[in-house]
ZAVOVO-526549 format. One record per residue: x, y, z of N, C-alpha, C in turn; residue number from 1. Coordinates in Angstrom, 1 decimal. Atoms other than C-alpha are relative to their C-alpha. Layout:
PT    n.xx    n.yy    n.zz   ca.xx   ca.yy   ca.zz    c.xx    c.yy    c.zz    n
PT       X       Y       Z       X       Y       Z       X       Y       Z  NUM
...
END
This chain:
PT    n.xx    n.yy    n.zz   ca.xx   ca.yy   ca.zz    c.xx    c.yy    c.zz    n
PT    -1.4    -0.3     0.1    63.9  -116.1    18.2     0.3     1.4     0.6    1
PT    -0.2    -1.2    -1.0    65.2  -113.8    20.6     1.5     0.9    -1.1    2
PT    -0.9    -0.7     0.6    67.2  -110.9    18.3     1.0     1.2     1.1    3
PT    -0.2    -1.2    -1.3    69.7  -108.6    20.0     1.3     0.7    -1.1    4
PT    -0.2    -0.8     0.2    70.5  -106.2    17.7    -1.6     1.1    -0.4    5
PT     1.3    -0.5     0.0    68.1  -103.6    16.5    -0.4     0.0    -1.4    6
PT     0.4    -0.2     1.7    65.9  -103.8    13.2    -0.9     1.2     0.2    7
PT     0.6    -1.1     0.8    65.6  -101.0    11.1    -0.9    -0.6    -1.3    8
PT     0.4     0.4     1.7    62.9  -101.1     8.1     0.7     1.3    -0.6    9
PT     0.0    -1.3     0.9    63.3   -98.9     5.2    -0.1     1.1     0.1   10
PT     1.0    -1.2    -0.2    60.4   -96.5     5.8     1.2     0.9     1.4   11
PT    -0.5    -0.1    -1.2    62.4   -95.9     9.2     1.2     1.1    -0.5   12
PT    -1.3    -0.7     0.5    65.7   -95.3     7.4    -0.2     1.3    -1.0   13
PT    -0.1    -0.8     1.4    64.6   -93.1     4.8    -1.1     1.3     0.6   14
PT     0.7    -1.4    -1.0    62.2   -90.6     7.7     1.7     0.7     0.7   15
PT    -0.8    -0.8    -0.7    65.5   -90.2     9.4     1.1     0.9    -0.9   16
PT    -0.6    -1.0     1.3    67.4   -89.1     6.1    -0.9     1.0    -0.1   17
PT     0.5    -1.0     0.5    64.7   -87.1     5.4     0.2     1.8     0.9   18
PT    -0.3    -0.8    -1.0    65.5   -83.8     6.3     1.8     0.8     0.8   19
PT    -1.3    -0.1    -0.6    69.2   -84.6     7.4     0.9     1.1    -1.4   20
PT    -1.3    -0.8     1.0    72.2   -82.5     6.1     1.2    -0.8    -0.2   21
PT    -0.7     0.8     0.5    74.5   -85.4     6.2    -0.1    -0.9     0.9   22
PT     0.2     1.3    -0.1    74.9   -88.8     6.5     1.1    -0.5     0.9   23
PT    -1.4     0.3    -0.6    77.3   -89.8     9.5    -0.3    -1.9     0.7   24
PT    -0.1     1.4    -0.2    77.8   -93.5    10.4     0.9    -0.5     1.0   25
PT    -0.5     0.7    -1.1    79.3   -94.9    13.4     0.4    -1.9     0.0   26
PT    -0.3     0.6    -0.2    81.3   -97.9    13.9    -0.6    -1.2     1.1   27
PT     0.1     0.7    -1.3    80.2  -100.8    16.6     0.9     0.7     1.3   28
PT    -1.0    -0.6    -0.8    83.5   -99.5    18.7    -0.1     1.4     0.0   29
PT     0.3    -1.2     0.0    82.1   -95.6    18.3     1.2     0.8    -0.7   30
PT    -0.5    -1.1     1.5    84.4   -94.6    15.3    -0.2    -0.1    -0.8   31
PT     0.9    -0.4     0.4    83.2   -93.0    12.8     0.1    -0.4    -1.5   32
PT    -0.3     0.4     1.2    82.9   -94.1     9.3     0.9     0.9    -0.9   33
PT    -0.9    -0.7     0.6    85.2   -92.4     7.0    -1.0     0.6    -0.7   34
PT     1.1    -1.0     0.1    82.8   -89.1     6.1     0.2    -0.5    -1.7   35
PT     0.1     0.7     1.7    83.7   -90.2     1.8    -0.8    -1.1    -0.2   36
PT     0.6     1.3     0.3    82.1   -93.5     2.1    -1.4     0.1    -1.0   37
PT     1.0     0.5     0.6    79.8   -94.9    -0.7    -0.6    -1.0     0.4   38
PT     0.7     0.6    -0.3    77.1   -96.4    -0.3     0.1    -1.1    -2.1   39
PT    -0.3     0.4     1.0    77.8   -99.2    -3.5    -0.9    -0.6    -1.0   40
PT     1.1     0.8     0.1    74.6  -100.9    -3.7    -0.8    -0.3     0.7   41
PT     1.1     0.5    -1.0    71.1  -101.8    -2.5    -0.4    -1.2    -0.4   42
PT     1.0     0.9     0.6    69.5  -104.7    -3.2    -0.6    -1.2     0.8   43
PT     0.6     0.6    -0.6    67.3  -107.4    -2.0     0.0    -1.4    -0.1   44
PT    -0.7     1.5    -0.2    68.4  -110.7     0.0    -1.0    -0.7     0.3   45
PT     1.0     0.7    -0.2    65.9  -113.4     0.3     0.9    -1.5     0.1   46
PT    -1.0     1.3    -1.0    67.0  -116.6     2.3    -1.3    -1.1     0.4   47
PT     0.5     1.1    -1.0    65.1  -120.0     3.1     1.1    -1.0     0.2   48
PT    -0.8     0.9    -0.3    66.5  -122.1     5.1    -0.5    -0.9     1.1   49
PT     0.0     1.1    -1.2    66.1  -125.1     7.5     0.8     0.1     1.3   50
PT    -1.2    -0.1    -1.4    67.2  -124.8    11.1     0.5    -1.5     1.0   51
PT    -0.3     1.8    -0.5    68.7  -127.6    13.1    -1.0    -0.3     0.9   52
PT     1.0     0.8    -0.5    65.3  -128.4    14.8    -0.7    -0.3    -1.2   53
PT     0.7     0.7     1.2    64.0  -129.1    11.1    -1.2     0.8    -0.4   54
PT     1.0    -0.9     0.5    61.8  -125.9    10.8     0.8     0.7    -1.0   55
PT     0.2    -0.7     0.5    61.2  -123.9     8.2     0.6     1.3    -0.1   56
PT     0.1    -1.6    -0.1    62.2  -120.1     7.8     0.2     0.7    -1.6   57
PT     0.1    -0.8     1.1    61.8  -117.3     5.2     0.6     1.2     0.5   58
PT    -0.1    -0.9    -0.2    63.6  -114.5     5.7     1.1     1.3    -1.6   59
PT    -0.6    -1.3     0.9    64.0  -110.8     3.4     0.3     1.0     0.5   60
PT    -0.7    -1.3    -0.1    66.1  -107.9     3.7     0.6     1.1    -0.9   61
PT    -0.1    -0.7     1.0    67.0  -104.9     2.0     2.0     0.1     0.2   62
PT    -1.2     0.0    -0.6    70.9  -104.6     2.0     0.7     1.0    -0.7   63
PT    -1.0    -0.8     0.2    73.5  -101.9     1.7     1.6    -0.2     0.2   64
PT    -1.4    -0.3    -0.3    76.8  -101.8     1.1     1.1     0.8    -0.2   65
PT    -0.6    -1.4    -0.5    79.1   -99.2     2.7     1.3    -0.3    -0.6   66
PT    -1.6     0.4     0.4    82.5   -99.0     0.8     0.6     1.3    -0.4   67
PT    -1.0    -1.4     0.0    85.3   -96.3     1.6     1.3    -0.3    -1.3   68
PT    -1.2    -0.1     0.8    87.5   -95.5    -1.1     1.2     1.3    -0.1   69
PT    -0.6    -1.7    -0.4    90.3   -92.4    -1.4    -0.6     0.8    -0.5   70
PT     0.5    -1.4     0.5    88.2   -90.2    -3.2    -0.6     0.2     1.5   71
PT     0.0    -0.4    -1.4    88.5   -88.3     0.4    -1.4     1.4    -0.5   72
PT     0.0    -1.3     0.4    86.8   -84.8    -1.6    -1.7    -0.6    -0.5   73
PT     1.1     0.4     0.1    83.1   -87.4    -1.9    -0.6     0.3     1.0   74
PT     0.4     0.4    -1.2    80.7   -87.4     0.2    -1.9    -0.2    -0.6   75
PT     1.5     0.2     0.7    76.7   -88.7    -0.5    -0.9     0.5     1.4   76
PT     1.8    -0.7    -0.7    73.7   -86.6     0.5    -0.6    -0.8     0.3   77
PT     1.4     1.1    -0.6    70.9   -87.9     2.0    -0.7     0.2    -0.9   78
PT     1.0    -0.4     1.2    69.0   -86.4    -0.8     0.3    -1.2    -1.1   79
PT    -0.5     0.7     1.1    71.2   -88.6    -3.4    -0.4    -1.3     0.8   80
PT     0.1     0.8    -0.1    70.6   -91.4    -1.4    -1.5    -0.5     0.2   81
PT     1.2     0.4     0.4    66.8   -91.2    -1.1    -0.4    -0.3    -1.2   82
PT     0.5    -0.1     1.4    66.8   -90.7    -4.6     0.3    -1.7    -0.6   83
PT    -0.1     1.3     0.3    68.4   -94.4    -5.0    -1.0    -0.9     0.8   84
PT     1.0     0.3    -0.7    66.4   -95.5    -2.6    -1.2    -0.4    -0.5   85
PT     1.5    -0.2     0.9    63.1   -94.4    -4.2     0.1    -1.1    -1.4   86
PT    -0.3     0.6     1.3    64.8   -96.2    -7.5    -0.1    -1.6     0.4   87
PT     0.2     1.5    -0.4    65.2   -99.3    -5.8    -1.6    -0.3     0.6   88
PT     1.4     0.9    -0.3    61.6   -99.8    -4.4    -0.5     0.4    -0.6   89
PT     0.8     0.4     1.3    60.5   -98.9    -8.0     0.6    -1.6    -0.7   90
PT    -0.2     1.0     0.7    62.3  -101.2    -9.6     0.5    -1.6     0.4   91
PT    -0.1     1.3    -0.6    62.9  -104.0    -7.2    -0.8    -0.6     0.7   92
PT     0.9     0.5    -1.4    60.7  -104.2    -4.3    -0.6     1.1     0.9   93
PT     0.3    -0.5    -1.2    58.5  -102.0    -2.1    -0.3     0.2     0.9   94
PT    -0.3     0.7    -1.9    58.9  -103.7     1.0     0.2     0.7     0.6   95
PT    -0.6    -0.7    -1.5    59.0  -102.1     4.0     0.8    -1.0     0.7   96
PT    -0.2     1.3    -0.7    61.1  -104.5     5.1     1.7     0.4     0.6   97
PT    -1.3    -0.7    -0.3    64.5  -104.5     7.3     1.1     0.2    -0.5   98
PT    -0.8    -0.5     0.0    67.6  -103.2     6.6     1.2    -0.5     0.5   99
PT    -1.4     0.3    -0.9    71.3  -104.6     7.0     1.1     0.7    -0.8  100
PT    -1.7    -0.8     0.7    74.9  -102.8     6.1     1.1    -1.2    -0.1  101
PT    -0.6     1.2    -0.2    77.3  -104.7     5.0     1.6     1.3    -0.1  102
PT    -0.9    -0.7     0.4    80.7  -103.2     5.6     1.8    -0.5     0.3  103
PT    -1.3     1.0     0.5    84.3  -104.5     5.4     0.7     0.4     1.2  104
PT    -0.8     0.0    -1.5    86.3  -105.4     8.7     0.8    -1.1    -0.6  105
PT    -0.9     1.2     0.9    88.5  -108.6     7.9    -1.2    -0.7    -0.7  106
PT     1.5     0.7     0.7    85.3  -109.7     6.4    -0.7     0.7    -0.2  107
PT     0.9    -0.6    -0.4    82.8  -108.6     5.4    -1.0    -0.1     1.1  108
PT     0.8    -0.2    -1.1    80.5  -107.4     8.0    -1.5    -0.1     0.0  109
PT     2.2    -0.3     0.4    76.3  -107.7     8.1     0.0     0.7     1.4  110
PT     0.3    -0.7    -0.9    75.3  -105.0    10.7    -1.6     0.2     0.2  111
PT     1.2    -0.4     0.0    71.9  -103.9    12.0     0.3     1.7     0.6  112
PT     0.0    -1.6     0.6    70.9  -100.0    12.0    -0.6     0.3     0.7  113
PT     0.7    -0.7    -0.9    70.2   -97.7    15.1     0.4     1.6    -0.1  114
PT    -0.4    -1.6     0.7    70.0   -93.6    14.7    -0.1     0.3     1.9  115
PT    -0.2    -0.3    -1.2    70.9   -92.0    17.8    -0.9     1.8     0.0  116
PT     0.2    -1.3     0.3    69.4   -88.6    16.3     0.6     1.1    -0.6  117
PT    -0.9    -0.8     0.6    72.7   -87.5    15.1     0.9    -0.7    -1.0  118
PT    -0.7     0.8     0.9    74.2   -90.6    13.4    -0.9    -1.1    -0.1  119
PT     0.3     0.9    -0.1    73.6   -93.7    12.6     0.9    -1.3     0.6  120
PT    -1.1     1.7    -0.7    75.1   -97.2    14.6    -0.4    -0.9    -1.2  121
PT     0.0     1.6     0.5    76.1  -100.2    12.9    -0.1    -0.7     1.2  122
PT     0.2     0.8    -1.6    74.8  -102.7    15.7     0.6    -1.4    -0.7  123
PT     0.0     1.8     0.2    76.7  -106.3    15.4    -1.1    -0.9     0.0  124
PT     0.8     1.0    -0.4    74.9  -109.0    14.8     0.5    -1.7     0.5  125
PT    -0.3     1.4    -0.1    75.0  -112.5    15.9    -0.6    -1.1    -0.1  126
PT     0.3     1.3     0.3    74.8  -115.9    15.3    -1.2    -0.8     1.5  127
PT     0.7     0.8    -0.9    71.9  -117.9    17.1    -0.3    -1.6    -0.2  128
PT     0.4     1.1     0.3    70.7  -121.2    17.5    -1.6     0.1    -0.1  129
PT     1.1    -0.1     0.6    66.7  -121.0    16.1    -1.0    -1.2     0.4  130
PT     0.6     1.3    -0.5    65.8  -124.8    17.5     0.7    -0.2     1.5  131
PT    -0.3     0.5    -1.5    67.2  -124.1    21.7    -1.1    -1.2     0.8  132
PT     0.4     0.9    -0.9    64.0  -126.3    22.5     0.0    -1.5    -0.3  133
PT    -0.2     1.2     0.6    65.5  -128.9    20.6     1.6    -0.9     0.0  134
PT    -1.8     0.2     0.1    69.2  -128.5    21.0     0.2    -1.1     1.7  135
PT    -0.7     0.9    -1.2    71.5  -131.0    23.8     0.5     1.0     0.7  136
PT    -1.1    -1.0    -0.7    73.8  -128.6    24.5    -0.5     1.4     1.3  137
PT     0.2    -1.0    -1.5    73.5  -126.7    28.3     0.2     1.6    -1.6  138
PT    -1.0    -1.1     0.1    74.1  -123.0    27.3     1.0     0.8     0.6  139
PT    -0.7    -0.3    -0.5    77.0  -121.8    27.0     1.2    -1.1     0.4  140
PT    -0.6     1.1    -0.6    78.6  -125.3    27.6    -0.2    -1.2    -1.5  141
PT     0.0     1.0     0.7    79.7  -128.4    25.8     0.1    -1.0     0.3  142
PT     0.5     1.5    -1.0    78.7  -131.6    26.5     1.2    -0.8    -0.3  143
PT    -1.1     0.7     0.5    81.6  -133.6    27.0    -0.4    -1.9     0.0  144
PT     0.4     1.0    -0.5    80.8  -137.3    26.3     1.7    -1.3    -0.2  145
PT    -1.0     0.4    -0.2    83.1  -140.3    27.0     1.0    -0.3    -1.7  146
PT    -0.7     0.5     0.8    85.9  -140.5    24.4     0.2     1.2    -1.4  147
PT     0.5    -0.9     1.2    84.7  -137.0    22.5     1.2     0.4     0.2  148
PT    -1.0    -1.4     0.5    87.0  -134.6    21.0     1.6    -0.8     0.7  149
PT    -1.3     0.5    -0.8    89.9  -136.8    22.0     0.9    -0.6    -1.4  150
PT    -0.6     0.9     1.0    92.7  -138.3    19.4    -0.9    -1.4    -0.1  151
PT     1.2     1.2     0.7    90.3  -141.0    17.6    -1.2     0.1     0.8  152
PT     1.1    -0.6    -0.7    87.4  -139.8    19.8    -1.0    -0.1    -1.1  153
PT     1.3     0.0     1.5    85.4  -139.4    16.1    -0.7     0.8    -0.1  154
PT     0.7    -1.0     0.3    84.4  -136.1    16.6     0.4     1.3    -0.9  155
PT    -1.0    -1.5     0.4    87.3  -133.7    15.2     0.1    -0.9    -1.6  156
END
């Protein structure tokens, strides 16, 4: 599976805290998170699922979610947030394992997590198909066959 955003583990996320004097966060579009933001929760997503070629997958992740509220006069240390941190991979899981943000756009959002040295990026992520050497469909194209997608066609 070809990924194209970037994975962060934990261990990763919690060297580049170390150290820092605040915690700045970057939008996909390069604006900047609103400097109050909480961090609301961590906790750990675990997913099997079947893909449409009929394999298998397992996939875990640690997950955060970023939620701005008006208390404008907040703001969370990096210290306070190692400290949850540390709490969570006592009492949940000590995975090194990756890292996604979840943060609110008309939806919520699942992000992946790149540090530039001075912030951190939310990188989009996107949707793949996991069985291409099994799929019909050209990429990037839809197969038009006779009578599809048409009034009584039987596809819509």
């Amino acid at each position: 599976m070809l990924l194209n955003y970037t994975i962060m583990k934990l261990s990763e996320f919690k060297n580049y805290l170390t150290g820092a004097s605040a915690i700045n966060i970057v939008k996909p579009n390069g604006e900047p998170v609103a400097a109050h933001f909480h961090i609301t929760e961590i906790g750990l997503l675990s997913k099997q699922f079947i893909d449409c070629g009929g394999q298998m997958h397992t996939q875990k992740l640690v997950s955060m979610q970023i939620w701005v509220d008006d208390d404008t006069q907040h703001r969370l240390a990096p210290t306070s947030l190692l400290n949850i941190i540390s709490l969570f991979e006592k009492e949940i899981t000590p995975q090194d394992i990756e890292i996604e943000l979840e943060y609110q756009t008309e939806t919520i959002g699942k992000y992946g997590l790149d540090y530039n040295g001075q912030c951190f990026k939310l990188i989009a992520k996107h949707t793949d198909c996991l069985a291409k050497e099994k799929c019909v469909a050209p990429k990037n194209n839809f197969i038009k066959l006779d009578n599809a997608c048409t009034s009584g066609g039987g596809c819509c």
